[in-house]
PyMOL Python script that loads the backbone (N, CA, C, O; Angstrom):
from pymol import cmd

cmd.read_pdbstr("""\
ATOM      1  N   UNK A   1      -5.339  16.660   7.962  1.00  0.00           N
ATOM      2  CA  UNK A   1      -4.212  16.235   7.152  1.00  0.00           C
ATOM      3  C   UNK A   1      -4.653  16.164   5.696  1.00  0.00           C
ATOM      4  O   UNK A   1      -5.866  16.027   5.536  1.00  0.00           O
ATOM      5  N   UNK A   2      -3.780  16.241   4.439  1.00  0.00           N
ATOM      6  CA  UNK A   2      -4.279  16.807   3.419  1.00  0.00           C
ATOM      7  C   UNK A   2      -4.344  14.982   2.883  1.00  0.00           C
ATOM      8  O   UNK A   2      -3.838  13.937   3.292  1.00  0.00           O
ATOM      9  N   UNK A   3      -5.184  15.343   1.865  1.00  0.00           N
ATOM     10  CA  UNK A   3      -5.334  13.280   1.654  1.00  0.00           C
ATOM     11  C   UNK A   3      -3.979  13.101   0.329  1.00  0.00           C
ATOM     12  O   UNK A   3      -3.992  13.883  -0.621  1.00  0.00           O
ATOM     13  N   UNK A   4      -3.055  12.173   0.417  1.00  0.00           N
ATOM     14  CA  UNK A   4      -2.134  11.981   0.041  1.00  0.00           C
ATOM     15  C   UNK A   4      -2.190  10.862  -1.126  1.00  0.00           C
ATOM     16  O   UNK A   4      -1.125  10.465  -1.599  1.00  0.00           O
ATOM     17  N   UNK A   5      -3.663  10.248  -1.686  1.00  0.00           N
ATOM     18  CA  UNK A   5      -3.085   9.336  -2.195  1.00  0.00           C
ATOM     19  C   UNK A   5      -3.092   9.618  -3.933  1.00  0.00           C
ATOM     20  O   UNK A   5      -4.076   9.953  -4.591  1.00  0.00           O
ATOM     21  N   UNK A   6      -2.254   9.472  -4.240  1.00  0.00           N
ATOM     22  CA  UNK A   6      -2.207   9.437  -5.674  1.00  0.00           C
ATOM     23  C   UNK A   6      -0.936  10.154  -5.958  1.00  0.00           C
ATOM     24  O   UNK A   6      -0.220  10.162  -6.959  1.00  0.00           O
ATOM     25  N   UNK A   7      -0.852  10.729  -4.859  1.00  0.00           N
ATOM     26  CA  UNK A   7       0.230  11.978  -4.591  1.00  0.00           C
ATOM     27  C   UNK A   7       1.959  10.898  -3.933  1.00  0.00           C
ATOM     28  O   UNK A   7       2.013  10.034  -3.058  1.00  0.00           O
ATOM     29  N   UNK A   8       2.955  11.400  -4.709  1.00  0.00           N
ATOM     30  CA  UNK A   8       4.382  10.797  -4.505  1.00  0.00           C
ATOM     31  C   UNK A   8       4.718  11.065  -3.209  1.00  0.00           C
ATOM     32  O   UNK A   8       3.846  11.833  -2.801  1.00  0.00           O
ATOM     33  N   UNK A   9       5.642  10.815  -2.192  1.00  0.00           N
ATOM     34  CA  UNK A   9       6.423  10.848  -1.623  1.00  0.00           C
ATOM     35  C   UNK A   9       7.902  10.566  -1.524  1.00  0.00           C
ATOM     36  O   UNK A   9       8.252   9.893  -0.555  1.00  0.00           O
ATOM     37  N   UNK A  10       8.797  10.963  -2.347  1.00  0.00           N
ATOM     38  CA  UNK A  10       9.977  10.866  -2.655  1.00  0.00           C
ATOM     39  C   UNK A  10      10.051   9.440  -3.419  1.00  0.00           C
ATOM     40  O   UNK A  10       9.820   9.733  -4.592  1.00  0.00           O
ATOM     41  N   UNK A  11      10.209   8.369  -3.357  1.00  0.00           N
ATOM     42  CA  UNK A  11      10.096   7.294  -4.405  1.00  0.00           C
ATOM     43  C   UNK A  11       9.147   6.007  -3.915  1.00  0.00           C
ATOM     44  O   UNK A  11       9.082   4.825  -4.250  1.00  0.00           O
ATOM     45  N   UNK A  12       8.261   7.069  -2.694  1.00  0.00           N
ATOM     46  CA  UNK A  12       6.730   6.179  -2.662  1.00  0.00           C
ATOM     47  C   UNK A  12       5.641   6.597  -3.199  1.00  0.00           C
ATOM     48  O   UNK A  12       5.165   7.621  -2.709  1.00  0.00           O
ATOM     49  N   UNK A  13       4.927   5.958  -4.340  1.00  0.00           N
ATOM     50  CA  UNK A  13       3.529   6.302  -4.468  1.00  0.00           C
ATOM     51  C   UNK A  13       2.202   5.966  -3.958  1.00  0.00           C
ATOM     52  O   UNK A  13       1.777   4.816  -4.064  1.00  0.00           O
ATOM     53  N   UNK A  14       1.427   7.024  -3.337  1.00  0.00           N
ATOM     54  CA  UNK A  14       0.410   6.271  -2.614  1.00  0.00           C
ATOM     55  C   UNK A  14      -0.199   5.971  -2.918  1.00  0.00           C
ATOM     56  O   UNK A  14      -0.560   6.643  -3.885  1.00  0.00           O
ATOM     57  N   UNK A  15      -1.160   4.663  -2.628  1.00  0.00           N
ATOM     58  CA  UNK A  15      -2.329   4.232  -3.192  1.00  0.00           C
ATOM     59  C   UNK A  15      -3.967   4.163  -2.592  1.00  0.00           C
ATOM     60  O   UNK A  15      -5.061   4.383  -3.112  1.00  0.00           O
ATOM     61  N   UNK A  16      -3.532   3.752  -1.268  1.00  0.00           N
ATOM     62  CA  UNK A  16      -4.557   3.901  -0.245  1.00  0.00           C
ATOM     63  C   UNK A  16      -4.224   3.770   0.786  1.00  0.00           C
ATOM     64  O   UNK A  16      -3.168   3.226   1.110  1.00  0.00           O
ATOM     65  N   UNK A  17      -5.106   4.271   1.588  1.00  0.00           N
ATOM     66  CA  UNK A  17      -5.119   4.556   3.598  1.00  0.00           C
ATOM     67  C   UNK A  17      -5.586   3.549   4.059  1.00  0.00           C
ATOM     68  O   UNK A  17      -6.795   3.319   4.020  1.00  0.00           O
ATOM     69  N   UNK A  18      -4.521   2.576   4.703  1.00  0.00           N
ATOM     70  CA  UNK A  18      -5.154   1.955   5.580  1.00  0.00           C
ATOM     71  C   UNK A  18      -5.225   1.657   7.146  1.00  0.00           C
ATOM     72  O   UNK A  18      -5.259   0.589   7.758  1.00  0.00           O
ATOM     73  N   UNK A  19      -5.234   2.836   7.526  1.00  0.00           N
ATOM     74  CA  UNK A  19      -5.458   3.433   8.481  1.00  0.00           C
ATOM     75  C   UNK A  19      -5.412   4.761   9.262  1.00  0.00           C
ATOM     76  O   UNK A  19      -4.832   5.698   8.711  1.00  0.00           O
ATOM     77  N   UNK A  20      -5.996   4.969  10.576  1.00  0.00           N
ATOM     78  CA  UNK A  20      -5.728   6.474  11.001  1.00  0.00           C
ATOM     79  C   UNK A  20      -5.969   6.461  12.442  1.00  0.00           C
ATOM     80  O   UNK A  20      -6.954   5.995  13.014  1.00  0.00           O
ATOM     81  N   UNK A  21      -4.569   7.240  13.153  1.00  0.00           N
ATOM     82  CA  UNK A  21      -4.736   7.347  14.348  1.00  0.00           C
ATOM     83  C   UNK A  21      -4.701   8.918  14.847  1.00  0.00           C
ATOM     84  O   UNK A  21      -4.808   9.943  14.174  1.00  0.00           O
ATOM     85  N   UNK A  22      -4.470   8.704  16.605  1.00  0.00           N
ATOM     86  CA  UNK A  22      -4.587  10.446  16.710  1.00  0.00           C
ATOM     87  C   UNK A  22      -3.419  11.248  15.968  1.00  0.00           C
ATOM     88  O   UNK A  22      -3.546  12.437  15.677  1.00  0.00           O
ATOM     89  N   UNK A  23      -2.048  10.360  15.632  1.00  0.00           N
ATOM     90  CA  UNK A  23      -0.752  11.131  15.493  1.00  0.00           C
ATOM     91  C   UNK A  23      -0.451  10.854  14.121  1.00  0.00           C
ATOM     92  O   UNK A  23       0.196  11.704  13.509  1.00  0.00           O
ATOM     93  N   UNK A  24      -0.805   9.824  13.541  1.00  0.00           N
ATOM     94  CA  UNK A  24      -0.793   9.413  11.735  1.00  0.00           C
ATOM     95  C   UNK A  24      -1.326   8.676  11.042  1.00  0.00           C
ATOM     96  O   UNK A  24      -2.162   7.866  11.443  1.00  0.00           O
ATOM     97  N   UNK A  25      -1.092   8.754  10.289  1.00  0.00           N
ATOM     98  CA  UNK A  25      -2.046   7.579   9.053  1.00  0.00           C
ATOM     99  C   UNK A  25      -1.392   6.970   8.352  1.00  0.00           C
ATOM    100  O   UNK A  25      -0.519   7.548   7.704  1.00  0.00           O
ATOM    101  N   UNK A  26      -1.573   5.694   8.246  1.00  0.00           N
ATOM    102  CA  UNK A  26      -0.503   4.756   7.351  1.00  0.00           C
ATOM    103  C   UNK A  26      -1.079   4.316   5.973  1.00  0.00           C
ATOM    104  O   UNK A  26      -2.134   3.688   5.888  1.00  0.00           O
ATOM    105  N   UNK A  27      -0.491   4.601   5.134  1.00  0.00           N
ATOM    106  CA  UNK A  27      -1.016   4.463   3.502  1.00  0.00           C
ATOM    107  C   UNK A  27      -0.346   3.529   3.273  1.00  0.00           C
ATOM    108  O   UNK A  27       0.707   3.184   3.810  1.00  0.00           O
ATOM    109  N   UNK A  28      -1.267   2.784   1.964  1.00  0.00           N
ATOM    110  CA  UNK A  28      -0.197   1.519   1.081  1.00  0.00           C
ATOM    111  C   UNK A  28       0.176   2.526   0.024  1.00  0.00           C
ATOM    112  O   UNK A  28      -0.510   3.423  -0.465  1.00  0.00           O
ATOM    113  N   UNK A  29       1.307   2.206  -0.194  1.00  0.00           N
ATOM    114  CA  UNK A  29       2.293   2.904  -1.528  1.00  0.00           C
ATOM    115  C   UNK A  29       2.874   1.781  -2.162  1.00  0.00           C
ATOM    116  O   UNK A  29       2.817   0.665  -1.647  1.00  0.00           O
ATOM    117  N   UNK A  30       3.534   2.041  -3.447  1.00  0.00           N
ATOM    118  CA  UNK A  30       4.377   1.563  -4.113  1.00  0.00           C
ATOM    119  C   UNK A  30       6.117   2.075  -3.967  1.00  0.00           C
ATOM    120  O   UNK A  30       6.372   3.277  -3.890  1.00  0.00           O
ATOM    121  N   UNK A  31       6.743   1.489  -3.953  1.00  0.00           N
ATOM    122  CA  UNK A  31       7.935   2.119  -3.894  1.00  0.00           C
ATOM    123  C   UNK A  31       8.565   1.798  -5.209  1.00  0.00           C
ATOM    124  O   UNK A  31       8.818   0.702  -5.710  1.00  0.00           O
ATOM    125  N   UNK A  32       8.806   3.310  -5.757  1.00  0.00           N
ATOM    126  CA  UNK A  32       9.406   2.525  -7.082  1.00  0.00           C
ATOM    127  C   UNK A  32      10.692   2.394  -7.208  1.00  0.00           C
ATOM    128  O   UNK A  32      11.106   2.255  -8.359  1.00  0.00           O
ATOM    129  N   UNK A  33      11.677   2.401  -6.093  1.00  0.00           N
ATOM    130  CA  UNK A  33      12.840   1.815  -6.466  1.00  0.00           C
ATOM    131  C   UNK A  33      13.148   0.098  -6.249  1.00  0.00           C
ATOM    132  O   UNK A  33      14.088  -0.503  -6.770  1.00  0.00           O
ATOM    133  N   UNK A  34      12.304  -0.390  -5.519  1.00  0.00           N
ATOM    134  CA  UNK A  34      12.334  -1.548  -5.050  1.00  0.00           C
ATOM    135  C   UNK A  34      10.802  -2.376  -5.900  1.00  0.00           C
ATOM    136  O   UNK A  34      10.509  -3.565  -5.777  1.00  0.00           O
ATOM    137  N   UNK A  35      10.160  -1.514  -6.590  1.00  0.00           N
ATOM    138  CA  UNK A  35       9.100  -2.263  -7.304  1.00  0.00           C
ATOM    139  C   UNK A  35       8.458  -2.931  -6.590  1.00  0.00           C
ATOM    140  O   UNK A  35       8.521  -4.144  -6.792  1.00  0.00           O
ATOM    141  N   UNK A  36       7.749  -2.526  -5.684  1.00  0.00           N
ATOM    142  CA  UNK A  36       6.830  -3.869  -4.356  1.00  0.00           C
ATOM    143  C   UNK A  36       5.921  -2.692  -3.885  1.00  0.00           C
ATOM    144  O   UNK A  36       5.956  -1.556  -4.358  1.00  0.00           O
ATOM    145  N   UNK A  37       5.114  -3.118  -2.899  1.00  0.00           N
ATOM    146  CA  UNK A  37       4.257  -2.448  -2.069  1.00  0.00           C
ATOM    147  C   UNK A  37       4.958  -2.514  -1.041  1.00  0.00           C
ATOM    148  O   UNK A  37       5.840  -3.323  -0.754  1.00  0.00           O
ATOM    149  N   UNK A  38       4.451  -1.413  -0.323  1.00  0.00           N
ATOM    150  CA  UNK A  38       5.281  -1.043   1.208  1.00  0.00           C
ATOM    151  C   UNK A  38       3.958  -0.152   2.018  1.00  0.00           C
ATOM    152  O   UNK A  38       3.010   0.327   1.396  1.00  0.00           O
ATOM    153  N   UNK A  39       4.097  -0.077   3.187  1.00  0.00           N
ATOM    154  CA  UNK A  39       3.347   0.820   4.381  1.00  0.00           C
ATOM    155  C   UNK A  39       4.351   2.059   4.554  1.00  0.00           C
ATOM    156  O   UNK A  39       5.557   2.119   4.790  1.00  0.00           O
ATOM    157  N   UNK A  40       3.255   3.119   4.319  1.00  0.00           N
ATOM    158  CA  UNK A  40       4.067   4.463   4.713  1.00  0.00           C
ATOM    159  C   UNK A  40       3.298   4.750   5.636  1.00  0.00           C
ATOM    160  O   UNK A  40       2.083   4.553   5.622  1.00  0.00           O
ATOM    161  N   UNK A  41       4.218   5.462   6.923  1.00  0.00           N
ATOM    162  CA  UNK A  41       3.491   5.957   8.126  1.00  0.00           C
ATOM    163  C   UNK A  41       3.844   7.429   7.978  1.00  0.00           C
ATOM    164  O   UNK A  41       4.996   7.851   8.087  1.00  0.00           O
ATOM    165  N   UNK A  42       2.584   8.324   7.675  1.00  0.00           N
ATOM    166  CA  UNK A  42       2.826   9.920   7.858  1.00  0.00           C
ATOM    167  C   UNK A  42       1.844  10.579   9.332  1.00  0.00           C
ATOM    168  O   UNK A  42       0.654  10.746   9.599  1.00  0.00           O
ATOM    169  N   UNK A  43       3.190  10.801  10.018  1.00  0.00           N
ATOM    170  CA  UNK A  43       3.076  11.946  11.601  1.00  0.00           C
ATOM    171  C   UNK A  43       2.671  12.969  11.016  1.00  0.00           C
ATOM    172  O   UNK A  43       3.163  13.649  10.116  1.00  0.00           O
ATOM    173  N   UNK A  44       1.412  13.060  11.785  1.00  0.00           N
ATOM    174  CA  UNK A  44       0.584  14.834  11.778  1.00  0.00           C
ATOM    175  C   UNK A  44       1.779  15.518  12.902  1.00  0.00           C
ATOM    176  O   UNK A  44       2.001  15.123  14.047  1.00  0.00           O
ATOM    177  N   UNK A  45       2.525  16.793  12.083  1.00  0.00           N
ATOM    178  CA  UNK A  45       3.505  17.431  12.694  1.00  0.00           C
ATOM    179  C   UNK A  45       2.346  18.711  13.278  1.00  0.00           C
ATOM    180  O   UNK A  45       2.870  19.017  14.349  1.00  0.00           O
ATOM    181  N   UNK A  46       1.436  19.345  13.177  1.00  0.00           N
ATOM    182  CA  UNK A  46       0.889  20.438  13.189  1.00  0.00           C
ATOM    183  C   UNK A  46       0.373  20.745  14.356  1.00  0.00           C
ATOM    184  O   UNK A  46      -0.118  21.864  14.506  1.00  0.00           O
ATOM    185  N   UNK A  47       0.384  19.915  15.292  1.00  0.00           N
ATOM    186  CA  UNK A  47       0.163  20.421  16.731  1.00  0.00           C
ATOM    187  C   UNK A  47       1.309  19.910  17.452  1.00  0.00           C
ATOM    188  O   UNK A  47       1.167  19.709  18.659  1.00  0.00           O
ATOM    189  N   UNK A  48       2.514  19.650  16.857  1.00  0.00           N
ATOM    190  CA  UNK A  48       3.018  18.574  17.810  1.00  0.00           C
ATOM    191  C   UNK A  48       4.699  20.271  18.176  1.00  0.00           C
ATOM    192  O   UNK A  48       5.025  21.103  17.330  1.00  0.00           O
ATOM    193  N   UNK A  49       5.306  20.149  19.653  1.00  0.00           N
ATOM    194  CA  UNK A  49       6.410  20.941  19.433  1.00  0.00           C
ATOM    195  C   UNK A  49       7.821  20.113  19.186  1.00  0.00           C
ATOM    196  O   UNK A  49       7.610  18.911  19.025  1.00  0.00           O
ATOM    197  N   UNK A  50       8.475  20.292  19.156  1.00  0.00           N
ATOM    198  CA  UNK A  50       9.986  19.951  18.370  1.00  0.00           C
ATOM    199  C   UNK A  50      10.212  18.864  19.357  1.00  0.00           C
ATOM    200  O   UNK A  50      10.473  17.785  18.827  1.00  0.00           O
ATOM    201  N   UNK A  51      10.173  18.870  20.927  1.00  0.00           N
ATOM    202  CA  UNK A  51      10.536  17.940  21.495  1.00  0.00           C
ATOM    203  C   UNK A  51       9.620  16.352  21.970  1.00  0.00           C
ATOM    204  O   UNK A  51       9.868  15.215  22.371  1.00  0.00           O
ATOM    205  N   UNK A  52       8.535  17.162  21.625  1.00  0.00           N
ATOM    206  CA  UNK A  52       7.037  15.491  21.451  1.00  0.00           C
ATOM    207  C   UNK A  52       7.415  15.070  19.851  1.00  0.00           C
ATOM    208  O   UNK A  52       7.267  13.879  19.580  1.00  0.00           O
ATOM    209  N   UNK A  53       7.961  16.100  18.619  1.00  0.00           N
ATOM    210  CA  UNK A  53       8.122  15.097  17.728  1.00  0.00           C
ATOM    211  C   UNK A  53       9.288  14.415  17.762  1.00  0.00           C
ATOM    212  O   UNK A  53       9.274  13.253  17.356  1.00  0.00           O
ATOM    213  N   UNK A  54      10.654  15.059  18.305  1.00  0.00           N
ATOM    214  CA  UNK A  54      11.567  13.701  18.569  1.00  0.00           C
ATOM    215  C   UNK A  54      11.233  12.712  19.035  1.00  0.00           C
ATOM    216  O   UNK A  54      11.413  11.600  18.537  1.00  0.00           O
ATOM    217  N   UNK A  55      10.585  13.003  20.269  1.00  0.00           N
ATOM    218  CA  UNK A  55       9.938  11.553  20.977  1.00  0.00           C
ATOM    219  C   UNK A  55       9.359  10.821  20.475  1.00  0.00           C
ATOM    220  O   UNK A  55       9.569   9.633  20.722  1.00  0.00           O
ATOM    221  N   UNK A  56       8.413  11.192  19.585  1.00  0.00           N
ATOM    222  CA  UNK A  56       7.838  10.266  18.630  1.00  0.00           C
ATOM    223  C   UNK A  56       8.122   9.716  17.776  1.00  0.00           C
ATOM    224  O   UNK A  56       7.461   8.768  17.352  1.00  0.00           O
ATOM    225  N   UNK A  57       9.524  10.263  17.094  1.00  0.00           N
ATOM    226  CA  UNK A  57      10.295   9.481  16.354  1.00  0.00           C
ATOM    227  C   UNK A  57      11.261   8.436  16.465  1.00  0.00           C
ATOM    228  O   UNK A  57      11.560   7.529  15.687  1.00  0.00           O
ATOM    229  N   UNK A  58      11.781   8.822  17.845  1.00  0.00           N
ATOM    230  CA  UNK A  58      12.561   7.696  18.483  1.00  0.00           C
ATOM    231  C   UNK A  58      11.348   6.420  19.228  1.00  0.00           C
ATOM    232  O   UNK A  58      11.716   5.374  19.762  1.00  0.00           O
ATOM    233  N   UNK A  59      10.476   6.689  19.135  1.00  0.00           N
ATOM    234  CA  UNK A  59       9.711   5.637  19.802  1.00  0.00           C
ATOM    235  C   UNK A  59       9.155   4.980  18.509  1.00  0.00           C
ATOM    236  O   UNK A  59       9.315   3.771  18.676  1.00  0.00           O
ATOM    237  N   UNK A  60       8.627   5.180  17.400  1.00  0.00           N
ATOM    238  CA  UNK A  60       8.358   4.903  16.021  1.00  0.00           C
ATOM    239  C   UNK A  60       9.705   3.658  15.859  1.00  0.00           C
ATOM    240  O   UNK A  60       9.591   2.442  15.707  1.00  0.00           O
ATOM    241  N   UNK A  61      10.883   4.452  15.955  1.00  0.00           N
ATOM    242  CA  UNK A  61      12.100   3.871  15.448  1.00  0.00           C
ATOM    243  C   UNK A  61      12.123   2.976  16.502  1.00  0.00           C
ATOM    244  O   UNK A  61      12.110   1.860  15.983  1.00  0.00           O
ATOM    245  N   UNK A  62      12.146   2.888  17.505  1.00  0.00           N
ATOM    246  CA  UNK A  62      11.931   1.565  18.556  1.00  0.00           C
ATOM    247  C   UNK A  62      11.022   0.536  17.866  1.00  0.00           C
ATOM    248  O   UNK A  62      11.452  -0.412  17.208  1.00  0.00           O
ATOM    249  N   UNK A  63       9.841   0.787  18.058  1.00  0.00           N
ATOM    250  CA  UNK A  63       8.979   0.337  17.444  1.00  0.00           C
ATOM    251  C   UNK A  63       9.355  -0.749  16.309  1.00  0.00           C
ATOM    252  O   UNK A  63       9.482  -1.954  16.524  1.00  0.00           O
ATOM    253  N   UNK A  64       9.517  -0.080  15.012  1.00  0.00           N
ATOM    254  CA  UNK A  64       9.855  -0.186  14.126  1.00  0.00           C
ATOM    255  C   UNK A  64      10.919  -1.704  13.855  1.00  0.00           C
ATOM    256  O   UNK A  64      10.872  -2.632  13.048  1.00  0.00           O
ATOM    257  N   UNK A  65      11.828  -1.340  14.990  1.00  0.00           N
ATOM    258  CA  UNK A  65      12.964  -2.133  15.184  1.00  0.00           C
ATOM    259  C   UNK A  65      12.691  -3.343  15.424  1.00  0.00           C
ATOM    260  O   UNK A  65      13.059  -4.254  14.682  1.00  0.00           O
ATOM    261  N   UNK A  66      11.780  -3.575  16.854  1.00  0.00           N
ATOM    262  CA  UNK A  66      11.575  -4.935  17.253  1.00  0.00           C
ATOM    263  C   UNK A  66      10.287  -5.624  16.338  1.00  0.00           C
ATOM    264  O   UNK A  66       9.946  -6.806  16.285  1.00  0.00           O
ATOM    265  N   UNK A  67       9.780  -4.578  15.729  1.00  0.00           N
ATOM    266  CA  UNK A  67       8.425  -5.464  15.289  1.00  0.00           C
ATOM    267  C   UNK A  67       9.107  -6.111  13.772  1.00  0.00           C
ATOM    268  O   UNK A  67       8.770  -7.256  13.469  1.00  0.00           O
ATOM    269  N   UNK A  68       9.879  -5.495  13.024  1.00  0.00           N
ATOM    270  CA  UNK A  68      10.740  -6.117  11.663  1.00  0.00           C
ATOM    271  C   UNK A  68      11.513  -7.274  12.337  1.00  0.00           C
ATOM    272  O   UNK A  68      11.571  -8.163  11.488  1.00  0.00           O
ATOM    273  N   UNK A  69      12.105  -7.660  13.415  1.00  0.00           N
ATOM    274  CA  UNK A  69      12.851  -8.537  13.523  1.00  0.00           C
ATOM    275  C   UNK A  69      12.888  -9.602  12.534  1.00  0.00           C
ATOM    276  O   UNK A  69      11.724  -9.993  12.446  1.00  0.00           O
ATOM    277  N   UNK A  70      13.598 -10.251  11.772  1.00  0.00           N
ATOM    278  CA  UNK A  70      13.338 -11.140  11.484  1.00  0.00           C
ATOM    279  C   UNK A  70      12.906 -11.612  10.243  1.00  0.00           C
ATOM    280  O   UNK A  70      12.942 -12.710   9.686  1.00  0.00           O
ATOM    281  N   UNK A  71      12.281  -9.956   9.808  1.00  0.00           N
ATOM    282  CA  UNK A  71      11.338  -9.754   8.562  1.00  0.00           C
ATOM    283  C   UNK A  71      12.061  -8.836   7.434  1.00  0.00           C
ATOM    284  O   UNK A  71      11.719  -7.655   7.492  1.00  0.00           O
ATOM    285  N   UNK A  72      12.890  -9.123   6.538  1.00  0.00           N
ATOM    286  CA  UNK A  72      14.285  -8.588   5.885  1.00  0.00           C
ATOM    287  C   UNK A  72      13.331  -7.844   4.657  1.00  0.00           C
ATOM    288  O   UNK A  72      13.787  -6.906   4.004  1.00  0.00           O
ATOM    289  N   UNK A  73      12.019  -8.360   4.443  1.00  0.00           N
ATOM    290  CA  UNK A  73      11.330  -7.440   2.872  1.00  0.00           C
ATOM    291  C   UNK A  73      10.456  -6.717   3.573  1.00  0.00           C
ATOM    292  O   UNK A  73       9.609  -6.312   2.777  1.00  0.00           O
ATOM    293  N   UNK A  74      10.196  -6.299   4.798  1.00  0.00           N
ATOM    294  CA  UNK A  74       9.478  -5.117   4.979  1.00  0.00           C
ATOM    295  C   UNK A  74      10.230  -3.816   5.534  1.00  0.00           C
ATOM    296  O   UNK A  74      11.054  -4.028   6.423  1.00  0.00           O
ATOM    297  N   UNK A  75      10.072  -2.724   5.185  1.00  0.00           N
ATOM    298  CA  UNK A  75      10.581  -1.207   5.251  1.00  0.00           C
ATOM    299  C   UNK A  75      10.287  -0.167   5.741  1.00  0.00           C
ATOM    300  O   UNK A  75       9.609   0.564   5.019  1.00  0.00           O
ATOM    301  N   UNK A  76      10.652   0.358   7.150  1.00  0.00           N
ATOM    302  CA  UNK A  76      10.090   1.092   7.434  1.00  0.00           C
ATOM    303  C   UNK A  76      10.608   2.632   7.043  1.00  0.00           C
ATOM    304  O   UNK A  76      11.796   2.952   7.010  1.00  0.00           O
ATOM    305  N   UNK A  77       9.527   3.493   6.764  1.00  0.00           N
ATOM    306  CA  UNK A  77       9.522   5.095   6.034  1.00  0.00           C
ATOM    307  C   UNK A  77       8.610   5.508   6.966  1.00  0.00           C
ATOM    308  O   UNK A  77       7.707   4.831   7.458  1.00  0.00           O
ATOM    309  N   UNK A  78       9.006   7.150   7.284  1.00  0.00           N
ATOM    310  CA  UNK A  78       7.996   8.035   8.172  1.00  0.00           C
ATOM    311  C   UNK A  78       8.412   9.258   7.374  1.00  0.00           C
ATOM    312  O   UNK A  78       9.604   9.475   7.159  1.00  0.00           O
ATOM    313  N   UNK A  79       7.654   9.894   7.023  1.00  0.00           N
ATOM    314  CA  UNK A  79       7.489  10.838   6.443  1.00  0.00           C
ATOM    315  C   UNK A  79       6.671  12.136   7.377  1.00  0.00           C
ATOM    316  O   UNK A  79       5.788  11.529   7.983  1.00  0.00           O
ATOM    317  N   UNK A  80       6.611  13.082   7.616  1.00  0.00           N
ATOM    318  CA  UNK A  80       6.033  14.331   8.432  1.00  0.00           C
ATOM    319  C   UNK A  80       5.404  15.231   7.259  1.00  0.00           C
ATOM    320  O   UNK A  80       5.999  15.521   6.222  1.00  0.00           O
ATOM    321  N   UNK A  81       4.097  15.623   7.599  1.00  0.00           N
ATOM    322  CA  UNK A  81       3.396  16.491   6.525  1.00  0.00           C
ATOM    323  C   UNK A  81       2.662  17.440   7.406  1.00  0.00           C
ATOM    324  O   UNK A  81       1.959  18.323   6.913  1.00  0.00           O
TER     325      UNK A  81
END
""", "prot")
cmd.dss("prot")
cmd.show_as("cartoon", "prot")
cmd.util.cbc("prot")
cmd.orient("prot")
């Protein structure tokens, strides 16, 4: 995966990786419409076929769902590279 930080993502800027698994890596960014720090999660698309990456996106978005409960200033973004 190509290293992303310094590099934009639509109105996230990255800053650093803090972390990496088999399917993505989650960077701290800035978001500059909301002026805060945020977690971006980018899916390695490059081995994956059309129907393991839906799956992975709807399970992300599961994910995603129950773990914010509750938590109204954190944001979840997935980005594919």
């Amino acid at each position: 995966m190509t290293n992303l930080i310094g590099q934009s993502l639509g109105r996230y800027h990255i800053l650093e990786q803090l972390g990496e698994g088999g399917m993505a890596t989650v960077y701290k960014a800035f978001d500059t419409r909301l002026e805060t720090d945020v977690a971006v999660k980018v899916i390695r698309t490059e081995n994956l076929t059309l129907g393991t990456m839906e799956r992975a996106l709807k399970r992300f978005e599961r994910g995603l769902s129950g773990s914010l409960h509750g938590i109204p200033h954190i944001w979840g973004c997935l980005f594919s590279v």
